[in-house]
C-alpha positions in Angstrom: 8.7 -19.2 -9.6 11.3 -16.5 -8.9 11.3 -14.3 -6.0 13.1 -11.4 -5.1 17.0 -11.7 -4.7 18.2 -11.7 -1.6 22.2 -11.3 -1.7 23.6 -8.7 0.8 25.7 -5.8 -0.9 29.1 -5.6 0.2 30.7 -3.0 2.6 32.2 -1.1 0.0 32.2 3.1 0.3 30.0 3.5 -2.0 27.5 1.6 -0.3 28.4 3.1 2.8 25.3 5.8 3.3 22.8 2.7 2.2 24.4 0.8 5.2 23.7 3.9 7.5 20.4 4.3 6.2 19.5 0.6 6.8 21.5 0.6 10.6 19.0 3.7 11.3 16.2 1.4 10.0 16.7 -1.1 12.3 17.4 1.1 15.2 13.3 2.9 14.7 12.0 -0.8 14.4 13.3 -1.5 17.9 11.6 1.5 19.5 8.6 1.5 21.5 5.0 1.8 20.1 4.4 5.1 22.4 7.5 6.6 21.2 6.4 6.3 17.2 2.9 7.3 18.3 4.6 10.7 20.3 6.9 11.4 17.7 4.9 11.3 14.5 3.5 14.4 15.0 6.7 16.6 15.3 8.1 14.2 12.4 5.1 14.8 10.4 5.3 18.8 11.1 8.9 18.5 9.8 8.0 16.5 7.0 5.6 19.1 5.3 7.6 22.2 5.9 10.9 20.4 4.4 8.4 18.6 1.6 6.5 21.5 0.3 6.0 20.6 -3.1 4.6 16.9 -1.8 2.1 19.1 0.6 1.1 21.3 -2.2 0.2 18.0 -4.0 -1.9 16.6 -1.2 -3.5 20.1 -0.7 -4.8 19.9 -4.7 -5.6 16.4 -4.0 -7.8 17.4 -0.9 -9.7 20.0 -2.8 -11.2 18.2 -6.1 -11.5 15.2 -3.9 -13.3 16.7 -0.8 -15.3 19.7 -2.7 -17.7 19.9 0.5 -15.0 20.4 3.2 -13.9 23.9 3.8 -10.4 25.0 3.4 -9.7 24.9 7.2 -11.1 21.3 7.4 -9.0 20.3 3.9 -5.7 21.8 5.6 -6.8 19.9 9.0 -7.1 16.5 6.9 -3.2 18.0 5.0 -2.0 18.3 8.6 -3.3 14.9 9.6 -1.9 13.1 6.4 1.6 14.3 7.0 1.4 13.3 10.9 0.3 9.8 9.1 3.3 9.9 7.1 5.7 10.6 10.2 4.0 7.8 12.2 5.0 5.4 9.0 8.3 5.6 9.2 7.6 4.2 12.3 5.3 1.5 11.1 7.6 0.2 8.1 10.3 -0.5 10.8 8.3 -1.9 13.3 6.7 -4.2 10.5 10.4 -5.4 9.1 11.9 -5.7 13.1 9.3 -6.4 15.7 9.2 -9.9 17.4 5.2 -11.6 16.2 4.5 -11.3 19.6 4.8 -7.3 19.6 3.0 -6.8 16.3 0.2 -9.3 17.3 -0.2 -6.9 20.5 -0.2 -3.9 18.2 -3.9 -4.6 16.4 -6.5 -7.0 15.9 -7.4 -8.5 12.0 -11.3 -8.5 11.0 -13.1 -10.8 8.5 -10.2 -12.9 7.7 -13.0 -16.0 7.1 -13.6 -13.8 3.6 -10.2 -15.0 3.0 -10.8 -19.0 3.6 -14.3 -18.7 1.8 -12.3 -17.1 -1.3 -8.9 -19.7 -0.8 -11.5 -22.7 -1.0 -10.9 -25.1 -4.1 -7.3 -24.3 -4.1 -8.3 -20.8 -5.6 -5.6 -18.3 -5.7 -6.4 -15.0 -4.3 -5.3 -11.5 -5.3 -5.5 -9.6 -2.1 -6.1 -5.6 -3.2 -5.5 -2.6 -1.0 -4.5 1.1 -1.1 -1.4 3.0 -0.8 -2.5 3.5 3.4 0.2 4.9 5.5 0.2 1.9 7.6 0.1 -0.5 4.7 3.6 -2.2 6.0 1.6 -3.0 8.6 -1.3 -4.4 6.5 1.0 -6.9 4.9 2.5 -8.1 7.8 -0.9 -9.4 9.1 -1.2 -10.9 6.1 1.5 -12.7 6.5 0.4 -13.8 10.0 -2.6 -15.4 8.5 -0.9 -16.8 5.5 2.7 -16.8 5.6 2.9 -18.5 2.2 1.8 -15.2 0.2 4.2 -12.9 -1.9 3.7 -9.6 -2.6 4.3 -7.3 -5.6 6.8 -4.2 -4.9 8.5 -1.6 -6.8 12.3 -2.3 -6.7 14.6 0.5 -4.7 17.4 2.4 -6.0 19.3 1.7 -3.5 20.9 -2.1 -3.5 21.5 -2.1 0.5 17.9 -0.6 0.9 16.4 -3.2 -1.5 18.1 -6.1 0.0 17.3 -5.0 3.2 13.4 -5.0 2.5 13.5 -7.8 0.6 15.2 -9.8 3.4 12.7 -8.2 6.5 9.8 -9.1 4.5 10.7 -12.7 3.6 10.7 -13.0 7.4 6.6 -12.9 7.1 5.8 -13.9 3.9 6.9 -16.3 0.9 9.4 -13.6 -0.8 8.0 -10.5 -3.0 7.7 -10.2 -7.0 8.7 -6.9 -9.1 6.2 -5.2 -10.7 8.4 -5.9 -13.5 8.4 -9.6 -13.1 3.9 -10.2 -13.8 5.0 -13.8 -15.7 6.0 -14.9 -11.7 2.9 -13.2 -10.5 1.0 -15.1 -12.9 2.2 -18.7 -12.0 2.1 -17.7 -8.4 -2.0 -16.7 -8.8 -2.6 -20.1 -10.9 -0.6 -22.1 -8.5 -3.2 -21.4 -5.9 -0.8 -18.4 -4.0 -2.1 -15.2 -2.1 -0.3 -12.2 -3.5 -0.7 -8.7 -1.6 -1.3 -5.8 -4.2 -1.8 -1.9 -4.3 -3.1 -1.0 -8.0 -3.9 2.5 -6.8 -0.5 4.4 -8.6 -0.5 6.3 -12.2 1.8 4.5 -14.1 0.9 6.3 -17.3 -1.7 5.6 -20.0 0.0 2.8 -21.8 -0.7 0.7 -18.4 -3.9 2.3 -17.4 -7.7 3.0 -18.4 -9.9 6.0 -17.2 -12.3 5.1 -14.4 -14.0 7.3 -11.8 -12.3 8.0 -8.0 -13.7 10.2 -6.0 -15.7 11.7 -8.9 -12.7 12.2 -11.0 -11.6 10.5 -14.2 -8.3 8.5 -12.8 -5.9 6.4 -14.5 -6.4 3.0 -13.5 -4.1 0.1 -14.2 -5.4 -3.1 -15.9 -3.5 -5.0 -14.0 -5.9 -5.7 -11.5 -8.4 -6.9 -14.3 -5.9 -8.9 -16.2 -4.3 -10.5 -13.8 -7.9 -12.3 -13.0 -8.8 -12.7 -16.2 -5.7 -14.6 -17.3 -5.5 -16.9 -13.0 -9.0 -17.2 -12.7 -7.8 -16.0 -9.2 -10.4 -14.8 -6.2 -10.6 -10.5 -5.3 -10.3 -9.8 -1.4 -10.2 -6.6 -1.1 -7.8 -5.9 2.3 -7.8 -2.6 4.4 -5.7 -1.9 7.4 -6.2 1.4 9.4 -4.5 3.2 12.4 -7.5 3.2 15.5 -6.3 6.4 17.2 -9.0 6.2 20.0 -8.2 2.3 20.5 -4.4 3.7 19.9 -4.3 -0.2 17.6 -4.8 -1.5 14.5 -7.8 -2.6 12.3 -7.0 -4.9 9.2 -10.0 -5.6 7.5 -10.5 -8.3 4.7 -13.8 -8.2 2.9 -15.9 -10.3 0.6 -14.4 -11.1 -2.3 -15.7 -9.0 -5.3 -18.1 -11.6 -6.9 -18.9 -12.0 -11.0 -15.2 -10.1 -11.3 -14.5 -9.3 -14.2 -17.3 -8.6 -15.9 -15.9 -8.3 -19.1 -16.2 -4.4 -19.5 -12.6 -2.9 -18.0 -14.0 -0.1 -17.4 -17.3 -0.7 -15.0 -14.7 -3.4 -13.7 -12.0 -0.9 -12.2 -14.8 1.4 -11.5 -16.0 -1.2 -9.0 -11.9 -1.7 -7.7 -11.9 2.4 -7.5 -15.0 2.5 -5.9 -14.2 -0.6 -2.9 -10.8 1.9 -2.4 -12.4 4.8 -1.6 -15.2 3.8 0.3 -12.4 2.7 2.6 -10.2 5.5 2.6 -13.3 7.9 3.8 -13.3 5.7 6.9 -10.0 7.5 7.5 -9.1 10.2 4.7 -5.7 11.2 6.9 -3.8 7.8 6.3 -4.1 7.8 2.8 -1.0 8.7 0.7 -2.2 11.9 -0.9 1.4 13.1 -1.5 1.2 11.0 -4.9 0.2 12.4 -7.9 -2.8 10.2 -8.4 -4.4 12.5 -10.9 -1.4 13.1 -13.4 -1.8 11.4 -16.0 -5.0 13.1 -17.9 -7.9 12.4 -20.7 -6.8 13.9 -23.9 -7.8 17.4 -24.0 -8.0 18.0 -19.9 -5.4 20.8 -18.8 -2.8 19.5 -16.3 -4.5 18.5 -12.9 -1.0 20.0 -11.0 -0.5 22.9 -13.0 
């Protein structure tokens, strides 16, 4: 099976401002956990006036998908999404730099026995999750528990950034697998591996098929069903989460989805859509409303970002 290449770029100009970028990366991932936590809400207050197209996004997203919630409340929930977003900065370092004894101090991991029940038999297991602000976070629990897993990723522009990544998360886990490269996530699931996934991005129709989240028809890509269908792998559906009143972390694993698939794609990513938002209501502000979730629409519907 084929990982993730891991050669380091050269120190050529032209790869100069990835090198800056990545010295800056390293430098957040050494900083204290009160210092993210302090400085996530002035970053995140910064964020959305310098991102205003990205918070007019989460502001459309926030009113079809929370139609009870006044506008004060939906601009509060805005507000708190973009503090997320400053605090992940924060997060993605700490996740690639921090010593296991810092980020085992930083949180505490629930039902991981869902994960042994699921892993019996030699069963792979496709662990699903959301695009959560503190998801860099989520995976490296994961790789706590199970060191062994890969994860899929979408491959950076930048070859210093991508190498970097690649490199900070092979320090936690067995390597990571481009989206592009399903034929390596496919003999990893049948080979009995863990693979870390987030489903929850529109890719476009030709990926995709229509299923309900948070009442609204959302394209949904197959992937999640297909890549069962064809492993025979296990469903652990993983959610990590920011405590503020603990000030720690919560990764959750839950029971794997049982009789998935059911043969109907469908009522099947219904039931993926469904596991997803039940836990991003447990904390609506870490979710990554910034993406355009709902832009790819049902023949006929006028654009949802219009």
């Amino acid at each position: 099976m084929v990982s993730t290449p891991t050669k380091r770029p050269p120190l050529t100009p032209r790869h100069w401002p990835g090198w800056l970028g990545v010295s800056f990366l390293w430098l957040l991932g050494k900083t204290p956990f009160w210092f993210g936590r302090f400085l996530s809400g002035p970053l995140g207050s910064l964020m959305s006036g310098l991102m205003k197209s990205r918070r007019k996004v989460a502001e459309r997203n926030m009113e079809r998908c929370f139609p009870e919630l006044d506008d004060k409340q939906r601009q509060a929930l805005v507000d708190g999404c973009f503090k997320s977003l400053g605090r992940m900065l924060f997060e993605v370092t700490w996740s690639w730099s921090a010593s296991t004894r810092r980020i085992r101090k930083m949180g505490e991991i629930d039902g991981f026995e869902n994960m042994g029940k699921a892993r019996e038999n030699g069963r792979g297991v496709l662990v699903i999750t959301g695009h959560i602000t503190c998801l860099e976070i989520g995976g490296r629990y994961l790789g706590l528990k199970v060191p062994e897993c890969m994860g899929i990723y979408r491959p950076l522009k930048s070859p210093v950034l991508e190498w970097y990544q690649n490199r900070s998360r092979k320090r936690y886990t067995e390597g990571t697998i481009s989206k592009r490269d399903m034929r390596s996530a496919i003999r990893f699931l049948r080979n009995g591996g863990v693979l870390w996934y987030a489903p929850d991005q529109d890719f476009g129709p030709k990926q995709s098929t229509f299923a309900p989240f948070f009442g609204i028809q959302t394209a949904t890509l197959d992937a999640t069903v297909k890549l069962v269908e064809l492993t025979n792998c296990a469903v652990v559906p993983m959610f990590p989460m920011f405590d503020a009143s603990s000030g720690k972390y919560r990764v959750t694993f839950y029971p794997a989805l049982e009789n998935f698939p059911g043969g109907d794609m469908v009522q099947d990513l219904t039931r993926v859509n469904a596991q997803l938002e039940q836990q991003i209501r447990q904390a609506p502000e870490q979710y990554w409303w910034i993406h355009r979730r709902f832009k790819t629409r049902p023949e006929g519907e006028p654009p949802f970002y219009g």
